[in-house]
Every structure is written in structure tokens, then in C-alpha cells.
N, C-alpha and C positions, 0 to 999 in steps of 0.2 A: 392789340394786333388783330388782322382780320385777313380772313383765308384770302390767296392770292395776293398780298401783298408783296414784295419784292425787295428782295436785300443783298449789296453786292459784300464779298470780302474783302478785307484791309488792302490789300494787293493787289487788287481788281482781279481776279485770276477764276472767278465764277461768281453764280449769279444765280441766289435761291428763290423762290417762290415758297411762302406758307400755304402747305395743300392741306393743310387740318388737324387736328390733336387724334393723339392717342392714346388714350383716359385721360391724363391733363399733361401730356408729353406734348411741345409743340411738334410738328413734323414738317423739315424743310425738303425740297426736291429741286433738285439743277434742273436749270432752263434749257441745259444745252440737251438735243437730240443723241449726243454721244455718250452722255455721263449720265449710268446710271445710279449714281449717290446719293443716298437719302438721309439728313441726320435729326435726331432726336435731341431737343435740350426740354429741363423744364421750365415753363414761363420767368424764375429767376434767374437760371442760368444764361437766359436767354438774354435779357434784361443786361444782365452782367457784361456779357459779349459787345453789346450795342455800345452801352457805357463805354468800354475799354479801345473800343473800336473797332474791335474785330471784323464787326458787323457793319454796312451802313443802311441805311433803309435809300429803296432804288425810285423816287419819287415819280410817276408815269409824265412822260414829252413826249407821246405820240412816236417817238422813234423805236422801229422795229429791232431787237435784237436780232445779233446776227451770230450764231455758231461758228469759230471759230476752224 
């Protein structure tokens, strides 16, 4: 995984950005200008998450997100 990448939830209900590690914690941050949520997994939990679905990775189409 690499900074700025993008990953939406199971639900589609947000939409995080990897903004960089802290010590070896991944650290995600919402896209959206309203939500300031930021959460911490470590690289296997994170792993985990994807696996299960949790997660999806948000692959880039040039289409602008839009804040809800």
C-alpha cells in the first residue's frame, strides 16, 4: 500500500485516503471536508479488513469525489 491510495467501506458510507504510517500503524483519513475521522490499523489488520471486505480499495477514474 502506498500513501494516497483510496479505499471505500463495505457500505459505501466513506471514503479513506492512506495519508502515512505511524511507527508501523497504517493511518487512514476521510475524504470528506466534514468528517474529521482518522483511524489507525496495523498493516495485518488492515490486510484483514480488505480480505473480509470491509475495506475496498477506490481504484482512480478521473471522477471527482463529491462531499455529500
Amino acid at each position: 500500500m502506498h500513501k494516497g491510495e483510496c479505499f471505500i467501506t463495505k457500505d459505501s458510507s466513506a471514503i479513506y485516503r492512506l495519508v502515512g504510517r505511524w511507527g508501523k500503524a497504517l493511518v487512514l483519513s476521510s475524504v470528506s471536508d466534514s468528517d474529521e475521522t482518522v483511524l489507525m490499523y496495523s498493516p495485518a489488520e488492515f490486510e484483514e479488513l480488505l480480505g473480509t471486505e470491509q475495506f475496498r480499495k477506490l481504484y482512480p477514474t478521473g471522477i471527482k469525489i463529491k462531499d455529500k
